[in-house]
C-alpha positions in Angstrom: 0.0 0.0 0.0 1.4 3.4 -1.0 2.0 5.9 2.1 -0.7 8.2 0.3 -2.7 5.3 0.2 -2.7 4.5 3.6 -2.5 8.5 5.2 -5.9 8.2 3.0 -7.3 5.3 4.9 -6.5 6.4 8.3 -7.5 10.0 7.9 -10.5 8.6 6.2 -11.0 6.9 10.5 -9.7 10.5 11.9 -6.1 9.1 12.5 -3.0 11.0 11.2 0.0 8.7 9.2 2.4 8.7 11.6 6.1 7.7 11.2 5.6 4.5 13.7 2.4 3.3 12.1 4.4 3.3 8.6 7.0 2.0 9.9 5.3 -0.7 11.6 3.4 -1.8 8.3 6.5 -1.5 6.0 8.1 -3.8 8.5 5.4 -6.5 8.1 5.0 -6.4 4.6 9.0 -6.4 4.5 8.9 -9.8 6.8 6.4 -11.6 5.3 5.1 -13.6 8.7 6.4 -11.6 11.7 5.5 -12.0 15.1 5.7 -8.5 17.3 9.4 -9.5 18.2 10.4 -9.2 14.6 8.1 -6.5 13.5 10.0 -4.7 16.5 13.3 -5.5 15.5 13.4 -4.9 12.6 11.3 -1.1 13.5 14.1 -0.4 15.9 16.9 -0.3 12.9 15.3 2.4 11.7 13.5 4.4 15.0 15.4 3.3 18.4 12.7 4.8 20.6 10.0 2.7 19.2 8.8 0.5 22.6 7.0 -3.2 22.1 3.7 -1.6 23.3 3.7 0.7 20.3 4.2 -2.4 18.7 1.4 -4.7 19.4 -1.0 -1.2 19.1 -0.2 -0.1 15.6 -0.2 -3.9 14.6 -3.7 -3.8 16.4 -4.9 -0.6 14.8 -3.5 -1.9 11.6 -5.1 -5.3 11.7 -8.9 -3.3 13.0 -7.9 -0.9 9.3 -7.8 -4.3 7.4 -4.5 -4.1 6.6 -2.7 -6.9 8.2 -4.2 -9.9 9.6 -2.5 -12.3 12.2 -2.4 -16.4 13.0 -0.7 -18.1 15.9 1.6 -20.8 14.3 2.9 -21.7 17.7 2.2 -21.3 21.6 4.3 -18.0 21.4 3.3 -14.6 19.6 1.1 -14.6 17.0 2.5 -13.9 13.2 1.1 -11.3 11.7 1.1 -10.6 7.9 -0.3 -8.6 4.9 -4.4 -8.6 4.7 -4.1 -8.6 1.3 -2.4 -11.7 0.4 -4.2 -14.6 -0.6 -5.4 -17.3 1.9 -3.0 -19.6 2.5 -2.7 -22.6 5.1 0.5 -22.6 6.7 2.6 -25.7 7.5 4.9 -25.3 10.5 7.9 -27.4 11.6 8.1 -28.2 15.4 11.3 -28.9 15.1 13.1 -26.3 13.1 10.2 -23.4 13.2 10.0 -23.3 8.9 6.9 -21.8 7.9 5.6 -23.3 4.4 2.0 -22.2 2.6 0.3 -24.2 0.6 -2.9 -23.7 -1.2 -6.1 -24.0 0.9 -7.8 -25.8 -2.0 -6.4 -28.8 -0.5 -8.0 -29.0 2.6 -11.3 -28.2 0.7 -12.1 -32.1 1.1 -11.8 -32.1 4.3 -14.0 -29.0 4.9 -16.9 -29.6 2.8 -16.5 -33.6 4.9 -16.9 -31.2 8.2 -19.8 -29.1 6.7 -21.5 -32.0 5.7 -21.2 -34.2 9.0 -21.1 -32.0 11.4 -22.3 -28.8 10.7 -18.8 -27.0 11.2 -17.6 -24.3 8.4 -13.5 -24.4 8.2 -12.0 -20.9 7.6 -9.5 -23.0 5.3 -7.3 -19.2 5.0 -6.8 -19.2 8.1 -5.1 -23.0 9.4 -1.8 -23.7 10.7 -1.1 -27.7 10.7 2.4 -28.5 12.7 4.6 -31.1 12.0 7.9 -32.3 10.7 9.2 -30.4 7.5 11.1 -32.9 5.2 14.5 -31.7 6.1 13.5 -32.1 9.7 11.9 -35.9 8.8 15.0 -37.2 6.4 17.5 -35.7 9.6 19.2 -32.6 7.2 20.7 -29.7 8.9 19.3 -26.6 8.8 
């Protein structure tokens, strides 16, 4: 999203573009999946005085503007990423912490198998299944 872009959105809610909320969303969209750590991190490179709290607040205002989303892929932090991606299911290693996505299409099965005998709609964009990766499960380093 271009910064006029999103100064447009937020003034549009009677918020100003500040240099932490852009920063904040550059540093997602730079990262990919980024849990608050990260997102932090990698905002501190660039603004020192950023805190954590500002953190997980623009990443909440951000996510309330539609513009990020999150997922917990582990019992940690959740990861947050760009709304605007496509739906993905993420596959994460418990051993090694690799994040794969695959295409949700293939838990579709599975889904409409729910729906049917149970009653139960999947939101199939947003699953995390855990696991081995194959480097893990054929004993490669990482």
């Amino acid at each position: 999203m271009s910064e006029s872009s999103l100064a447009e959105l937020l003034r549009a809610r009677g918020l100003r573009l500040t240099a932490q909320r852009q920063l904040v969303l550059q540093a997602v969209l730079d990262l990919g999946h980024a849990t608050p750590e990260q997102v932090h991190t990698a905002v501190r490179e660039v603004a020192a005085g950023v805190n954590i709290t500002t953190i997980y607040r623009t990443l909440e205002l951000l996510e309330r503007l539609g513009l990020v989303t999150h997922t917990h892929l582990s019992h940690g932090s959740p990861t947050f990423h760009a709304a605007g991606e496509d739906q993905h299911v993420h596959l994460v290693c418990r051993e090694c912490g690799a994040i794969d996505e695959i295409d949700p299409a293939l838990l579709r099965p599975l889904a409409d198998q729910l729906a049917e005998q149970r009653g139960f709609r999947v939101d199939v964009g947003h699953v995390s299944l855990f696991g081995r990766c194959s480097r893990c499960a054929n004993g490669e380093p990482e």
